[in-house]
C-alpha positions in Angstrom: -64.9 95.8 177.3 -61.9 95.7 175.2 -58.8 97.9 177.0 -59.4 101.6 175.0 -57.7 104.8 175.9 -58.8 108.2 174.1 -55.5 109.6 173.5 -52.7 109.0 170.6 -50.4 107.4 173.2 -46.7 108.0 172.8 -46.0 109.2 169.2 -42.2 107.6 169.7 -39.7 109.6 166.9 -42.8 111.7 165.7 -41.5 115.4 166.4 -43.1 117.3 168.9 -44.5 121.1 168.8 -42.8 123.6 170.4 -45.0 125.5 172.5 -45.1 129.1 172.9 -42.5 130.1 176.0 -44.3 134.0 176.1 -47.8 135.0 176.1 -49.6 135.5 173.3 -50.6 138.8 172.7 -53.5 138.7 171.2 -55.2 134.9 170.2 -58.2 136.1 168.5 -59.7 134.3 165.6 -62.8 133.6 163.7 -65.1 131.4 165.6 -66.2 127.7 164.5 -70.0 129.6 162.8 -67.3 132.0 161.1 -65.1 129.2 159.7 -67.7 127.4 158.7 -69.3 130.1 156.6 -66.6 131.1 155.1 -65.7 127.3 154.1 -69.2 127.3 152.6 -69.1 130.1 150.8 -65.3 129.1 149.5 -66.7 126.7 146.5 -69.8 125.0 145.3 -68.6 121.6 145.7 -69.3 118.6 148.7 -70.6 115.3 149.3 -73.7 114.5 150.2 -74.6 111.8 152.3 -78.4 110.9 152.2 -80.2 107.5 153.3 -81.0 105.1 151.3 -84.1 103.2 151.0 -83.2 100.3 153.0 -81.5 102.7 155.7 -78.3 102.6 154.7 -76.0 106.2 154.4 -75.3 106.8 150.6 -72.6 109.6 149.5 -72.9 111.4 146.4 -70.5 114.4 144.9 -72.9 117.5 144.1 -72.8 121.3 143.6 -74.6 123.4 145.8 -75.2 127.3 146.4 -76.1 129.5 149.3 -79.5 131.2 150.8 -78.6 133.2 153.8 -76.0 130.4 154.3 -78.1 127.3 153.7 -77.0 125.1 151.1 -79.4 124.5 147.9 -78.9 121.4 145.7 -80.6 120.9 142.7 -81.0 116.9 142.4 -82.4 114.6 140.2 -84.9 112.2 141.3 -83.2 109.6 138.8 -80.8 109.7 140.9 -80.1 107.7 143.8 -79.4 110.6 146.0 -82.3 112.5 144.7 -84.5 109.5 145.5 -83.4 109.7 148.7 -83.7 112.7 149.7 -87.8 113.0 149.0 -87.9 109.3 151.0 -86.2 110.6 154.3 -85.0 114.4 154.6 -82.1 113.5 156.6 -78.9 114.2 155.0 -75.5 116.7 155.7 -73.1 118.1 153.5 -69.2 117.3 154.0 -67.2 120.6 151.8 -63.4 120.7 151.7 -61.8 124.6 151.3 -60.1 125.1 148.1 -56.9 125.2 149.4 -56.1 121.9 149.9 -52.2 121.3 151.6 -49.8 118.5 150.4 -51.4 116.9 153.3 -55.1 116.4 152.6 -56.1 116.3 156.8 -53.9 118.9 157.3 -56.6 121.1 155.3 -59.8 122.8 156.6 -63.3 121.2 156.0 -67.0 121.5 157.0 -69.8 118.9 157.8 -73.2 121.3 157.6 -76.0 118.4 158.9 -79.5 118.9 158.8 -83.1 118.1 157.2 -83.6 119.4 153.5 -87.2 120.9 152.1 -88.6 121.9 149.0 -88.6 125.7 149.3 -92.0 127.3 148.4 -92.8 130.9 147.5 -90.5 133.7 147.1 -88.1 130.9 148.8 -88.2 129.1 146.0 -87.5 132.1 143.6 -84.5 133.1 145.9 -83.2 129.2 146.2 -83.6 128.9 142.6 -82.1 132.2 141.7 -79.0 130.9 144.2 -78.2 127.9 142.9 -77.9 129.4 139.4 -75.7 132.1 140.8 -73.2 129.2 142.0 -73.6 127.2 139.6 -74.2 128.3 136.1 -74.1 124.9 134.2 -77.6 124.4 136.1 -79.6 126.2 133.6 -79.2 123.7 131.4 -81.3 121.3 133.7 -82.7 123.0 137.0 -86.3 123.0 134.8 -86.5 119.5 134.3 -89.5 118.3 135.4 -87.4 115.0 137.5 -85.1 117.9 139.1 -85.9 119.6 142.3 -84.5 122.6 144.3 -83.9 121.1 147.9 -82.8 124.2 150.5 -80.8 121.7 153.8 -81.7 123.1 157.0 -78.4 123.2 159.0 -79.5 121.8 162.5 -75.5 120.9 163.1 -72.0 122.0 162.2 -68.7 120.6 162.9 -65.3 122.6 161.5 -62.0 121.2 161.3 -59.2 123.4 160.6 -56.5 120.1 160.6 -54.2 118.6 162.9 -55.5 119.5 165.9 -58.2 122.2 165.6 -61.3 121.6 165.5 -64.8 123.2 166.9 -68.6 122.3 166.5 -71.8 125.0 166.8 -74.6 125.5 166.6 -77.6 126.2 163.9 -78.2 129.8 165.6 -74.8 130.9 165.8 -73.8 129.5 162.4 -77.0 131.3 160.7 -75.8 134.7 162.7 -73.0 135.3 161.6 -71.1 135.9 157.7 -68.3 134.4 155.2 -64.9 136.1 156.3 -64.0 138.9 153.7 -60.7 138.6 154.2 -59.6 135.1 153.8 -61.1 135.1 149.9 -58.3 137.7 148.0 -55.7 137.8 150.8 -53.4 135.4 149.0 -51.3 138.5 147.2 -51.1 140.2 150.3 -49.7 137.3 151.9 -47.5 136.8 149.3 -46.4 140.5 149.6 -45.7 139.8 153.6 -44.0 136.7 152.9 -41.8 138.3 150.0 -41.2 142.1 151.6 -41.5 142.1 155.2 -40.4 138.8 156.6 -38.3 140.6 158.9 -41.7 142.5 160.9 -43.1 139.0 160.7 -40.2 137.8 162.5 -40.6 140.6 165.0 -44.6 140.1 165.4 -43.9 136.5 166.2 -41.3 137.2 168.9 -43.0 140.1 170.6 -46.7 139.2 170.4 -46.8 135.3 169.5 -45.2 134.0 172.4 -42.0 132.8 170.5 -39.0 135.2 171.5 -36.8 132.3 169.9 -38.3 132.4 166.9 -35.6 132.4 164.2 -38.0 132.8 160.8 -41.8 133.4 160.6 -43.7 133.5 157.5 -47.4 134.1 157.2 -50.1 131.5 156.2 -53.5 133.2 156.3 -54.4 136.2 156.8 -58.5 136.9 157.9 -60.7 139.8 159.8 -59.0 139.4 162.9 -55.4 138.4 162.4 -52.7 136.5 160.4 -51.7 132.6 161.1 -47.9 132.8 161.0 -45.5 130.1 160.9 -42.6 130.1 163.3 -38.9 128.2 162.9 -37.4 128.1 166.1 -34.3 126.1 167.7 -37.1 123.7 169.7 -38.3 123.1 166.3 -41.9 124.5 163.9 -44.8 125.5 165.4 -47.9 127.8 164.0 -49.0 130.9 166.1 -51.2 133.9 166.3 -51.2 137.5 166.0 -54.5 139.5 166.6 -55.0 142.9 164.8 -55.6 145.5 166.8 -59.3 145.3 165.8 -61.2 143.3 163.4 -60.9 144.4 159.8 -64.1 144.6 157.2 -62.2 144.7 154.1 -58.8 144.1 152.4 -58.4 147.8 151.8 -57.3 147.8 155.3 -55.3 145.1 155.8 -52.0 147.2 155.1 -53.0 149.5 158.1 -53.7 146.3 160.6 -50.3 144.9 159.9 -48.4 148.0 159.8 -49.3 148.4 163.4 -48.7 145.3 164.5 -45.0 146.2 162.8 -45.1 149.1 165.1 -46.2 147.4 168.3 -43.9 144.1 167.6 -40.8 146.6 167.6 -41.6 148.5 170.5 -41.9 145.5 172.4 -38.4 144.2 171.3 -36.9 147.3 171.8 -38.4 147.7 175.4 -37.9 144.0 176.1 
């Protein structure tokens, strides 16, 4: 057996992370089932990967939308992919958020694997009905007689947020639970954070994510149970994270959250 190791190994020059040198406050974040949803329900674009004929794995770019979270392609049995599917129901779905950074793995993506069926019923009226919904264009073709309406059965899921972090779950949890309503029309409000108050974001960093040596924060995302921020500090960049008091529901309260997280950050400089 050849000599393999499952770390990086010693990343020479490459700059370290400074880790936080306080506690942080308050960690929490959406879970993997909650990123993944919310990844899903970010576009209408992935890449399928069926199997082909002779067994070999076949990737394909299509549109999808969502059933209760379920991904439903509309395919063509001219082609390949659509072939494949009705020969072996195998297949998963790899979707990439919006949002892409300058660096493409630093972004977040999804891989929703599974078994696909031909829904049946008022299934079929509410696949059909979904798809259109995401994807408009499909009227055009979704009546063909060589297209079908395929719903995938997500058996597995695996999220990857970047560098880093990264989480798998399961079917149950990822059918449980909803898109975050946050993370969809936060991007002014971030903006307004970034523009107007990088001084409480400074604060919020030092008092409740763990980095009293912070020097400049700025904020990155914002979702239903916190903000990302990222923190300058003499040891060098990291990214942190500071919990809300309590999970949010909508963007009309977003203001309150980070208000008191304002509040708490300076009373725990000032009594610090």
């Amino acid at each position: 057996m050849d000599d393999m190791t499952l770390d990086h190994g010693d990343p020479g020059d490459a700059p370290s992370i400074p880790q936080p040198t306080a506690p942080v406050a308050n960690p929490a974040r959406p879970s993997a089932a909650e990123e993944a949803r919310t990844v899903a329900a970010s576009t209408n674009m992935a890449t399928l990967a069926s199997l082909s004929e002779d067994g070999t794995p076949w990737a394909s770019f299509v549109t999808y939308g969502l059933l209760d979270g379920q991904p439903v392609l509309c395919v063509s049995k001219m082609a390949e992919h659509g072939r494949n599917l009705a020969g072996d129901p195998r297949a998963s779905l790899a979707i990439v958020a919006p949002d892409m950074p300058a660096d493409p793995l630093a972004g977040t993506r999804i891989t929703l694997a599974g078994v696909v069926e031909r829904p049946v019923g008022a299934e079929a009226d509410a696949a059909r009905a979904a798809h259109l919904a995401a994807v408009p264009a499909a009227k055009y073709y979704i009546d063909y007689s060589d297209f079908s309406v395929w719903v995938l059965r997500v058996r597995r899921v695996r999220w990857v947020g970047g560098y880093g972090r990264m989480d798998s779950a399961t079917a149950e949890q990822y059918a449980a639970t909803t898109p975050d309503p946050i993370v969809p029309v936060a991007a002014g409000a971030i903006t307004h954070l970034n523009d107007d108050h990088a001084p409480a974001l400074l604060a919020m960093a030092q008092a409740l994510g763990g980095y009293p040596d912070a020097t400049e924060a700025s904020c990155e995302r914002a979702d239903r149970y916190g903000l990302d921020l990222r923190v300058v500090t003499p040891r060098g960049v990291a990214r942190t994270r500071v919990g809300y008091v309590a999970p949010i529901d909508s963007i009309d309260e977003l203001r309150a959250a980070t208000v008191e997280l304002a509040k708490r950050s300076r009373g725990m400089n000032q009594t610090s």
